[in-house]
PyMOL CGO cylinders between C-alpha atoms (Angstrom):
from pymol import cmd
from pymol.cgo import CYLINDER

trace = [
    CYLINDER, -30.18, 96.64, -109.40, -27.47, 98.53, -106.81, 0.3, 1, 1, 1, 1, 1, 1,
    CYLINDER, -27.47, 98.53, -106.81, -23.98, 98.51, -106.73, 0.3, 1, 1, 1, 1, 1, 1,
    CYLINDER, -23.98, 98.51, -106.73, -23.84, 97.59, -102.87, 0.3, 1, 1, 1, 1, 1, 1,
    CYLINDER, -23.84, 97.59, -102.87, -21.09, 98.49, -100.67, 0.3, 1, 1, 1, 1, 1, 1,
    CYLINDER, -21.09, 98.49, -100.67, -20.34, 98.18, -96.66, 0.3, 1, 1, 1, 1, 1, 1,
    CYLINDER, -20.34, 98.18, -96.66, -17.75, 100.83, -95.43, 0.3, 1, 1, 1, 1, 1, 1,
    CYLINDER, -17.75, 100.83, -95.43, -16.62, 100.65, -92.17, 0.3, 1, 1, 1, 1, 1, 1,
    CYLINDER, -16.62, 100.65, -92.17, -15.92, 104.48, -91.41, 0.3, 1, 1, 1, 1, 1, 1,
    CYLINDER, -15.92, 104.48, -91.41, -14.53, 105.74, -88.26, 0.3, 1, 1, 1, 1, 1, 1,
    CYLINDER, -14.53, 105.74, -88.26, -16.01, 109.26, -88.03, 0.3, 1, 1, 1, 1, 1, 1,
    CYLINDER, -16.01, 109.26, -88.03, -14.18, 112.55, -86.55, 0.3, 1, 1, 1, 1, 1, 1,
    CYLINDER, -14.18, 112.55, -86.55, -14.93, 113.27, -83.21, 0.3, 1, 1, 1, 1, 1, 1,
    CYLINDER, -14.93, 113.27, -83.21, -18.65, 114.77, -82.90, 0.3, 1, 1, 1, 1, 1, 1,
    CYLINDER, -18.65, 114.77, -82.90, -19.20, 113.61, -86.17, 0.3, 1, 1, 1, 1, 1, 1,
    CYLINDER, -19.20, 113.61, -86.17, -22.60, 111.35, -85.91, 0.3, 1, 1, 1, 1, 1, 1,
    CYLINDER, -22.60, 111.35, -85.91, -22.34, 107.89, -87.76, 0.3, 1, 1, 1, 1, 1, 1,
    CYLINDER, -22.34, 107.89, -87.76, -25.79, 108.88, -90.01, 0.3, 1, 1, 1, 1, 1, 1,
    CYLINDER, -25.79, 108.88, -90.01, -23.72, 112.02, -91.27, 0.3, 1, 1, 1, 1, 1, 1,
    CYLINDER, -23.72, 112.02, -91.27, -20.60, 110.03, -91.65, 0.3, 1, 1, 1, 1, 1, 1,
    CYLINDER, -20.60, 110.03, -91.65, -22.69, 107.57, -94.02, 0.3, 1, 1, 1, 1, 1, 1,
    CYLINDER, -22.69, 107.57, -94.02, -24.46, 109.82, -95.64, 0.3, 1, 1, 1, 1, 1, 1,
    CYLINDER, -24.46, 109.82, -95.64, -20.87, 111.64, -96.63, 0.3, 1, 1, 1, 1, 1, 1,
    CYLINDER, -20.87, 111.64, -96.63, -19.41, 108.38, -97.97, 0.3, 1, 1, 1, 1, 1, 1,
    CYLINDER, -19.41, 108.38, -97.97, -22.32, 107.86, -99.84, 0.3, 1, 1, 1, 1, 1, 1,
    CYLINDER, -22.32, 107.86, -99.84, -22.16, 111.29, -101.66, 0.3, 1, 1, 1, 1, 1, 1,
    CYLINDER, -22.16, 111.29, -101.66, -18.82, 112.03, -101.47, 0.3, 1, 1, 1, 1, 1, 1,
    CYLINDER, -18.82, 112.03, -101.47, -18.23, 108.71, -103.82, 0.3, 1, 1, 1, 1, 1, 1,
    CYLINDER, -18.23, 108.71, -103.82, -20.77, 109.07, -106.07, 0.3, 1, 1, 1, 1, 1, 1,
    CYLINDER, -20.77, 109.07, -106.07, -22.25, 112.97, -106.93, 0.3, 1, 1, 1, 1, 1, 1,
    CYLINDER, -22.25, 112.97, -106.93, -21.16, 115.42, -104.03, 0.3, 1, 1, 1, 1, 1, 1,
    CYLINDER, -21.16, 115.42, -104.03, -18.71, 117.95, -104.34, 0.3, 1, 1, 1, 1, 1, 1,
    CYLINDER, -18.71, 117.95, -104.34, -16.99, 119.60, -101.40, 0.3, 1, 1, 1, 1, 1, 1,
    CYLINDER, -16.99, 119.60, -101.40, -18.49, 122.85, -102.62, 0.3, 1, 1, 1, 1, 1, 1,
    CYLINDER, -18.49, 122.85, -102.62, -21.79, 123.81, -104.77, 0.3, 1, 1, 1, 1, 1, 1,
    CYLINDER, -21.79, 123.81, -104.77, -21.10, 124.50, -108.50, 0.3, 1, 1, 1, 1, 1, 1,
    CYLINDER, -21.10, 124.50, -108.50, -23.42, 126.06, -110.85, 0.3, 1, 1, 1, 1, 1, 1,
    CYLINDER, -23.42, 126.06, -110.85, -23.61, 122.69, -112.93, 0.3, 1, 1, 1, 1, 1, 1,
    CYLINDER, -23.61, 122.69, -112.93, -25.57, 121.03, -109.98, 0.3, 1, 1, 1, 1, 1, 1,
    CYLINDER, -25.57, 121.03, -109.98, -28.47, 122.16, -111.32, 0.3, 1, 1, 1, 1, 1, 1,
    CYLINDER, -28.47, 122.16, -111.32, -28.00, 120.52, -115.25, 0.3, 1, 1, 1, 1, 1, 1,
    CYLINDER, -28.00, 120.52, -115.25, -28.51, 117.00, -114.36, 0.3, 1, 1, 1, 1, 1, 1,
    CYLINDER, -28.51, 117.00, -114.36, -31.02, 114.82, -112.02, 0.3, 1, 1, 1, 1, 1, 1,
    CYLINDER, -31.02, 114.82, -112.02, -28.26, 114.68, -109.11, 0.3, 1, 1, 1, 1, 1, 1,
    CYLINDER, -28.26, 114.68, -109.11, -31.23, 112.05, -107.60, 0.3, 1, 1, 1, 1, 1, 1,
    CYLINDER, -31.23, 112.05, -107.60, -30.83, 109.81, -110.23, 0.3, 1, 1, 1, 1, 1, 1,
    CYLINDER, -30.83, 109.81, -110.23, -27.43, 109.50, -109.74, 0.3, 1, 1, 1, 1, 1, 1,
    CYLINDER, -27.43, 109.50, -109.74, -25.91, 109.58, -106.15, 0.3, 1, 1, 1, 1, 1, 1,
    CYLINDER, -25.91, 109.58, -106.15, -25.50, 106.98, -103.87, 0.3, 1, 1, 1, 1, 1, 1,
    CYLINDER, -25.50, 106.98, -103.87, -27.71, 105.91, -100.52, 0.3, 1, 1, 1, 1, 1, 1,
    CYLINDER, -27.71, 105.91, -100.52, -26.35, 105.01, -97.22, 0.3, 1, 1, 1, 1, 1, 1,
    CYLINDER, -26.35, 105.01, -97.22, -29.39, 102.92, -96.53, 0.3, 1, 1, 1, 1, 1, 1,
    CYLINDER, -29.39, 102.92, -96.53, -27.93, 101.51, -93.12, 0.3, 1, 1, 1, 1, 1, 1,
    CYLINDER, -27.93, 101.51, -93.12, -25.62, 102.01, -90.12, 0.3, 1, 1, 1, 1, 1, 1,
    CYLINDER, -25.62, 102.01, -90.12, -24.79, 99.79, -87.97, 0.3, 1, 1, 1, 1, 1, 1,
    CYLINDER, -24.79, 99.79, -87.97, -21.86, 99.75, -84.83, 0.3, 1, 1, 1, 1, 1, 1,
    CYLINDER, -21.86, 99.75, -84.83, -19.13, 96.97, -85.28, 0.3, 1, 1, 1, 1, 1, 1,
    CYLINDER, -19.13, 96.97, -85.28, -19.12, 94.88, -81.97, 0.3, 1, 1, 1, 1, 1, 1,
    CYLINDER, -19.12, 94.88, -81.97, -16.52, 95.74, -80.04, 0.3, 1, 1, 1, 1, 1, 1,
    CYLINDER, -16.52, 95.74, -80.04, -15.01, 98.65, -81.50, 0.3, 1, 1, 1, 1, 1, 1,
    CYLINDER, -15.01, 98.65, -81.50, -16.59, 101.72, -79.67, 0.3, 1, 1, 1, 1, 1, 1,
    CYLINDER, -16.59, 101.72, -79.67, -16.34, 104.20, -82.27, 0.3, 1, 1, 1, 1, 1, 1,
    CYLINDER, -16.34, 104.20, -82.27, -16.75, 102.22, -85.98, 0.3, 1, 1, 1, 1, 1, 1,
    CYLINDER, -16.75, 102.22, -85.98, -19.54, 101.61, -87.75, 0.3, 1, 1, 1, 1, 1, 1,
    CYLINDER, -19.54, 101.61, -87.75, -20.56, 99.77, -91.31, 0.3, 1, 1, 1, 1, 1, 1,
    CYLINDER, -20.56, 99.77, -91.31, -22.16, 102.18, -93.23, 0.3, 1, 1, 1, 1, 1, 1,
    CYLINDER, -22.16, 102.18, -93.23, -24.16, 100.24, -96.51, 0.3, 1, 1, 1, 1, 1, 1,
    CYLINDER, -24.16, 100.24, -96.51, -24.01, 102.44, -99.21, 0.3, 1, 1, 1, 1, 1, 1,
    CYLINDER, -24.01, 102.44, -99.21, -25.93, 101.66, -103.02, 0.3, 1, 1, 1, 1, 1, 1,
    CYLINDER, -25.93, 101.66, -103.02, -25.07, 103.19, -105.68, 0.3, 1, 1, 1, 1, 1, 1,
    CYLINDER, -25.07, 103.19, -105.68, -27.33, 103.19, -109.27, 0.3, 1, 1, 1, 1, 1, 1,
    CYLINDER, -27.33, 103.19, -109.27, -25.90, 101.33, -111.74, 0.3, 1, 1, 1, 1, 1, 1,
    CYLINDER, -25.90, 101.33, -111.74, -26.48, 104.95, -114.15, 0.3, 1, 1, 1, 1, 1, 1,
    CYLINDER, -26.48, 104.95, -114.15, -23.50, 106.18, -112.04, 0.3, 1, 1, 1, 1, 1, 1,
    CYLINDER, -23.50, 106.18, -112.04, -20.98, 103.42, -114.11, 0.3, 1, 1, 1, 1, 1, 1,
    CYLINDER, -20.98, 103.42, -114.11, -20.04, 103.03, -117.30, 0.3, 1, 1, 1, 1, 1, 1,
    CYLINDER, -20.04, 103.03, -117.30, -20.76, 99.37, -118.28, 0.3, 1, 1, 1, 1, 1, 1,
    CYLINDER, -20.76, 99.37, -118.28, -17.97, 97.53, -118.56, 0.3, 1, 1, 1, 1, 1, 1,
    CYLINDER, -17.97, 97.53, -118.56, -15.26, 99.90, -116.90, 0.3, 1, 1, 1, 1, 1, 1,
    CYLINDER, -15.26, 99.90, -116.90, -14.16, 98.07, -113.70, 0.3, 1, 1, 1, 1, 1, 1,
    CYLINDER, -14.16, 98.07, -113.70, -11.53, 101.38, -113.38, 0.3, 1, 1, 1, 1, 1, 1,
    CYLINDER, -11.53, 101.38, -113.38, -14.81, 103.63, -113.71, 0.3, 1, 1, 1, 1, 1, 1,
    CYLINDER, -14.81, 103.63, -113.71, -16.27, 101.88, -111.02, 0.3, 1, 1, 1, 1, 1, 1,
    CYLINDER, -16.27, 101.88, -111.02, -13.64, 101.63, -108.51, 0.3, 1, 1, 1, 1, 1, 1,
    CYLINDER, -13.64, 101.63, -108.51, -12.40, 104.92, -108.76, 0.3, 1, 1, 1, 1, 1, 1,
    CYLINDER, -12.40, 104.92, -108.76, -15.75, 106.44, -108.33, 0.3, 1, 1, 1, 1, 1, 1,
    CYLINDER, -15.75, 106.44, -108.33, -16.43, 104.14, -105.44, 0.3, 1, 1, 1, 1, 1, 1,
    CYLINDER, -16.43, 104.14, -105.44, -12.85, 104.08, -103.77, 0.3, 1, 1, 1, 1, 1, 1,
    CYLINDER, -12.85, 104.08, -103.77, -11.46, 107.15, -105.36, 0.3, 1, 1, 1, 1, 1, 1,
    CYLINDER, -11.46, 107.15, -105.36, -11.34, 110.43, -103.40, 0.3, 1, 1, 1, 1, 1, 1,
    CYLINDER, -11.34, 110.43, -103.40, -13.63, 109.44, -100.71, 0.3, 1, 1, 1, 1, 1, 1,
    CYLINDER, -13.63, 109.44, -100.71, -10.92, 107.85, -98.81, 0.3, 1, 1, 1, 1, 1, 1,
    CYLINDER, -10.92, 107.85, -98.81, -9.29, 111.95, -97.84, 0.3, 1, 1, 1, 1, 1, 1,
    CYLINDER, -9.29, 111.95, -97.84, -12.64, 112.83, -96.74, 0.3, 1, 1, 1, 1, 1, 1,
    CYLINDER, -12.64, 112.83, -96.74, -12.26, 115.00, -93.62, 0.3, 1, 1, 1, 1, 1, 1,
    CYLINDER, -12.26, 115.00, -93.62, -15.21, 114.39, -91.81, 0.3, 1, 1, 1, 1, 1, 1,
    CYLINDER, -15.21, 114.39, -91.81, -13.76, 110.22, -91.20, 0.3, 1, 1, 1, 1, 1, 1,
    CYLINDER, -13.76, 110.22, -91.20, -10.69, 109.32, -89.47, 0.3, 1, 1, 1, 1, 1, 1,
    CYLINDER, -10.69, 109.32, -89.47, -10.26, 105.80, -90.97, 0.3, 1, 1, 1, 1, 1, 1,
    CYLINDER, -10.26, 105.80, -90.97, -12.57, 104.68, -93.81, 0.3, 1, 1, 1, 1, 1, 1,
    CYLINDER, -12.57, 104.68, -93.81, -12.28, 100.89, -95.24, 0.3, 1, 1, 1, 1, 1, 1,
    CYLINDER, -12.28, 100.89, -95.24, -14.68, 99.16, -97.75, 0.3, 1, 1, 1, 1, 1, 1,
    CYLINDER, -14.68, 99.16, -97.75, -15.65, 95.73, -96.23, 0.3, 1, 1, 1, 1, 1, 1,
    CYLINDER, -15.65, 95.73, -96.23, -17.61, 94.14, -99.32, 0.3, 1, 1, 1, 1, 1, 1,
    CYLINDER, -17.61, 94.14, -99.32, -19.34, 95.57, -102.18, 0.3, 1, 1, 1, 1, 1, 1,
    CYLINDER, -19.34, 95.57, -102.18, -21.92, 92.88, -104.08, 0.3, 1, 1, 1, 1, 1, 1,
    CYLINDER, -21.92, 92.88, -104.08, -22.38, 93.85, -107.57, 0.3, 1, 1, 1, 1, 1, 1,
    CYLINDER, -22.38, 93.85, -107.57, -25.15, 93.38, -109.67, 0.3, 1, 1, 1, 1, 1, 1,
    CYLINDER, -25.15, 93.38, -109.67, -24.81, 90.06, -112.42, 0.3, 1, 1, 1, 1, 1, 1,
    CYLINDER, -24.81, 90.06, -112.42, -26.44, 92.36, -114.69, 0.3, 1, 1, 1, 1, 1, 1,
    CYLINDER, -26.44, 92.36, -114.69, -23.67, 94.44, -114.51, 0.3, 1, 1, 1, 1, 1, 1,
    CYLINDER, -23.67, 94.44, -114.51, -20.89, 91.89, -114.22, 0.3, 1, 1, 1, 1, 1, 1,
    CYLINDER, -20.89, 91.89, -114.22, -22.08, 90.40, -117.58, 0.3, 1, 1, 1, 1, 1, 1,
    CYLINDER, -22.08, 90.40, -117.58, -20.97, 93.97, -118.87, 0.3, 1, 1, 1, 1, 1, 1,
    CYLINDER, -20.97, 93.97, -118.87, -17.17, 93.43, -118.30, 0.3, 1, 1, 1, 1, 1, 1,
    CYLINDER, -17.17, 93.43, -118.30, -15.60, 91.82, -120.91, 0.3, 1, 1, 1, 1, 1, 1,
    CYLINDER, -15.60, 91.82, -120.91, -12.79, 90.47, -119.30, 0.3, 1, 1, 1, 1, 1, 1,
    CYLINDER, -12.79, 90.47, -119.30, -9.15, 90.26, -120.36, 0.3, 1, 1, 1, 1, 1, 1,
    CYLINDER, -9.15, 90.26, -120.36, -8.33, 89.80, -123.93, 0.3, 1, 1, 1, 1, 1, 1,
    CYLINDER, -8.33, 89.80, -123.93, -6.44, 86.34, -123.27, 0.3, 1, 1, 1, 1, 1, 1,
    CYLINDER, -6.44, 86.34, -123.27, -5.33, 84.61, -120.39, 0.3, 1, 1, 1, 1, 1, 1,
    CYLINDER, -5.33, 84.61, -120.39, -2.53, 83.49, -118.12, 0.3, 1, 1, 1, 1, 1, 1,
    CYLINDER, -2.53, 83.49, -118.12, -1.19, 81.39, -120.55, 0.3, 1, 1, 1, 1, 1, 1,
    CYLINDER, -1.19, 81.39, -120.55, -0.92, 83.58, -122.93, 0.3, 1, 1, 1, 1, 1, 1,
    CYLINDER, -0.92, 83.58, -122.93, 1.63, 86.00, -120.14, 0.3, 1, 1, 1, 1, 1, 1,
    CYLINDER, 1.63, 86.00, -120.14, 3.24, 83.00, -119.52, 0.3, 1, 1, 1, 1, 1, 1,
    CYLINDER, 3.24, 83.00, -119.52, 4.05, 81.64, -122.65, 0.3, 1, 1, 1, 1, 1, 1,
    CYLINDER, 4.05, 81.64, -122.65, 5.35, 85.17, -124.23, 0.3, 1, 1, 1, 1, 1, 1,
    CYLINDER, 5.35, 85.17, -124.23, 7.15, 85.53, -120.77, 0.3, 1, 1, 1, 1, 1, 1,
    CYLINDER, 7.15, 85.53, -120.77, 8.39, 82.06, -120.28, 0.3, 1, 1, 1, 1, 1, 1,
    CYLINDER, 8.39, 82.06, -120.28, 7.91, 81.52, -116.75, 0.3, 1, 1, 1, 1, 1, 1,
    CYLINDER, 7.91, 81.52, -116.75, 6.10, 78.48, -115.97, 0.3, 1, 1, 1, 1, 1, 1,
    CYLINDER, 6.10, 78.48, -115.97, 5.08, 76.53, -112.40, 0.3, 1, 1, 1, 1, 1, 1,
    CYLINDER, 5.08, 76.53, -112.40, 5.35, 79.72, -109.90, 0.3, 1, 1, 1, 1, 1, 1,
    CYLINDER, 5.35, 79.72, -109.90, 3.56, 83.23, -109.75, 0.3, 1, 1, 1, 1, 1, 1,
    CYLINDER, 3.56, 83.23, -109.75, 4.50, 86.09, -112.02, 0.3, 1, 1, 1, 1, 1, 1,
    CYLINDER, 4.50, 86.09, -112.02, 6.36, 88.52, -109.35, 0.3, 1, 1, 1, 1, 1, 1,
    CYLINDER, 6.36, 88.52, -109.35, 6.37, 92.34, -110.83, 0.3, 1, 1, 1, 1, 1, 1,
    CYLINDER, 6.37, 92.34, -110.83, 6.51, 96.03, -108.81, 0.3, 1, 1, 1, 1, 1, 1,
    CYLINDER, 6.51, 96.03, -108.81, 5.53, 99.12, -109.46, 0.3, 1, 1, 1, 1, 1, 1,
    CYLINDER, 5.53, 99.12, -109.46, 8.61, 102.09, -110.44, 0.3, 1, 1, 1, 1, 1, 1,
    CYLINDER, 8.61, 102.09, -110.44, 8.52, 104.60, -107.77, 0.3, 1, 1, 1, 1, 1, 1,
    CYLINDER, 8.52, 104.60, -107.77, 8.14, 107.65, -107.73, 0.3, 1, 1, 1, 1, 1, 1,
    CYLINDER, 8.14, 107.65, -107.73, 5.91, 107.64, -109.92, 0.3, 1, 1, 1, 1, 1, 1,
    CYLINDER, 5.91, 107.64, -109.92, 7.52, 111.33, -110.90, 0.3, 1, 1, 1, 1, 1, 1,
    CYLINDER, 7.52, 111.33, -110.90, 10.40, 112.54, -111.63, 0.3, 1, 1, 1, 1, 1, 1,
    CYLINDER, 10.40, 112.54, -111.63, 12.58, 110.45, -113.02, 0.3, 1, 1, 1, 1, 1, 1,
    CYLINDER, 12.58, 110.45, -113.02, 14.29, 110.85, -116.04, 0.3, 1, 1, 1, 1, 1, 1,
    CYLINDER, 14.29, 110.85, -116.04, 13.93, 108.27, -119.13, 0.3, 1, 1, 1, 1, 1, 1,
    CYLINDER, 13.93, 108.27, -119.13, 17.42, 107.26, -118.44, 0.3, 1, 1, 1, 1, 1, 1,
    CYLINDER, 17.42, 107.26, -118.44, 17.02, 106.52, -114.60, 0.3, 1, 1, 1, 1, 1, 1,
    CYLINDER, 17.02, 106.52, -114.60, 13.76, 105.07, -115.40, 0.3, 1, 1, 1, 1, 1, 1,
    CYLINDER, 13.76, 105.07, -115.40, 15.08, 102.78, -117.28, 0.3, 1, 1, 1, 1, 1, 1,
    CYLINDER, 15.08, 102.78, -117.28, 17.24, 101.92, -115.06, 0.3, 1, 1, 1, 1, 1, 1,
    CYLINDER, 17.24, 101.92, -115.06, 14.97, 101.36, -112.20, 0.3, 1, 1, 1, 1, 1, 1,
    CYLINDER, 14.97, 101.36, -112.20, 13.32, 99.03, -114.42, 0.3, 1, 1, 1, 1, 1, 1,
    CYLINDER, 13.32, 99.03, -114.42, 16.70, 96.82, -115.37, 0.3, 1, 1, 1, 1, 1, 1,
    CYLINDER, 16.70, 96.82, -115.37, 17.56, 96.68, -111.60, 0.3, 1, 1, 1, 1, 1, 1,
    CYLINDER, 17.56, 96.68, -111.60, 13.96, 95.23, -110.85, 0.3, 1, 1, 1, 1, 1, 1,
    CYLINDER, 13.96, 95.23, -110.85, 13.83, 92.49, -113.63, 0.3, 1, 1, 1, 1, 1, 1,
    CYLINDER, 13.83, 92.49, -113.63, 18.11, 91.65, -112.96, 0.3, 1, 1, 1, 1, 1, 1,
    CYLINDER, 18.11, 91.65, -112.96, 16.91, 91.09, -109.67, 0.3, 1, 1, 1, 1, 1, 1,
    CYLINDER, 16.91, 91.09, -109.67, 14.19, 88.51, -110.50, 0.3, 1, 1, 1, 1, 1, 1,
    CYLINDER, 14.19, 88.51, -110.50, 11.05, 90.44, -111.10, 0.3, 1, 1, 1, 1, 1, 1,
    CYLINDER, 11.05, 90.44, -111.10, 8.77, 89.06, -114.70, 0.3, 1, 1, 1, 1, 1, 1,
    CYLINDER, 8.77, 89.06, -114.70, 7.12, 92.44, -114.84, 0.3, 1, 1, 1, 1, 1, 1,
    CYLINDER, 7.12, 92.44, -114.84, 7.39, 96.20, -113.80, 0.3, 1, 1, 1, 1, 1, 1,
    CYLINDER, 7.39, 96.20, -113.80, 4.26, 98.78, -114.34, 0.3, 1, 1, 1, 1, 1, 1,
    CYLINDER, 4.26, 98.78, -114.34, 4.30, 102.44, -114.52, 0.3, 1, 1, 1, 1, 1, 1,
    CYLINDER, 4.30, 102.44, -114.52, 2.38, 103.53, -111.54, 0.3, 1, 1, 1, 1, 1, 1,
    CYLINDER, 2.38, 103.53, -111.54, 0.01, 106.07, -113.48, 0.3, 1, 1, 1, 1, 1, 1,
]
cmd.load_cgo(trace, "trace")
């Protein structure tokens, strides 16, 4: 009834792999980099994640996969952008890891039966865009700040004279 996730995390120097997992698994779910005085209004139990395992990958001397569950009271049911950005959000700056990578992450069907998917299909982009027999190529406008409306604009023209179907705004 976990969210479960494998991480492979390469840990600082001195930094033991336990401590490395254990990090991940707080950092993404209820730790904070400091203590605050709203620790201590909620069950933090209930909700933080569990690095339940750590184990080396073969060959590579200083990685390990650290398995990580997370309650499914941490999500809020249906939001695959809740989940992923507390799972993959800022735990990827962490400090105490030099390299950090999630492997797989095996998601509950209870919880999968929660998302209620897009509210029409491919054909439906196709059709309104009329591209048919090849895959829809788009980009993202960077910087994602800064530019004016006008240059924005631009940006986007350029992209979609040059081929593109589709541009998004990066935030």
């Amino acid at each position: 009834t976990d969210i479960l996730a494998a991480f492979r995390v390469t840990p600082q120097p001195g930094v033991p792999p336990e401590e490395a997992g254990a990090a991940v698994a707080a950092e993404s779910s209820t730790g904070t980099w400091t203590t605050v005085w709203t620790d201590g209004l909620t069950s933090l139990d209930r909700y933080k994640g569990r690095c339940y395992g750590i184990e080396p990958v073969p060959g590579e001397e200083s990685q390990f996969i650290a398995y990580v569950a997370y309650p499914l009271d941490l999500f809020e049911e249906g939001s695959v952008t809740n989940m992923f950005t507390s799972i993959v959000g800022n735990v990827f700056g962490f400090k105490a890891l030099r390299a950090l990578r999630l492997e797989d992450l095996r998601i509950p069907t209870a919880y999968v039966k929660t998302f209620q998917g897009p509210p029409h299909g491919i054909q439906v982009e196709r059709d309104k865009l009329n591209k048919y027999g090849r895959p829809l190529l788009g980009c993202t406008i960077k910087p994602k700040l800064g530019l004016s409306a006008k240059n924005y604009g631009r940006a986007v023209y350029e992209c979609l004279r040059g081929g593109l179907d589709f541009t998004k705004d990066d935030e």
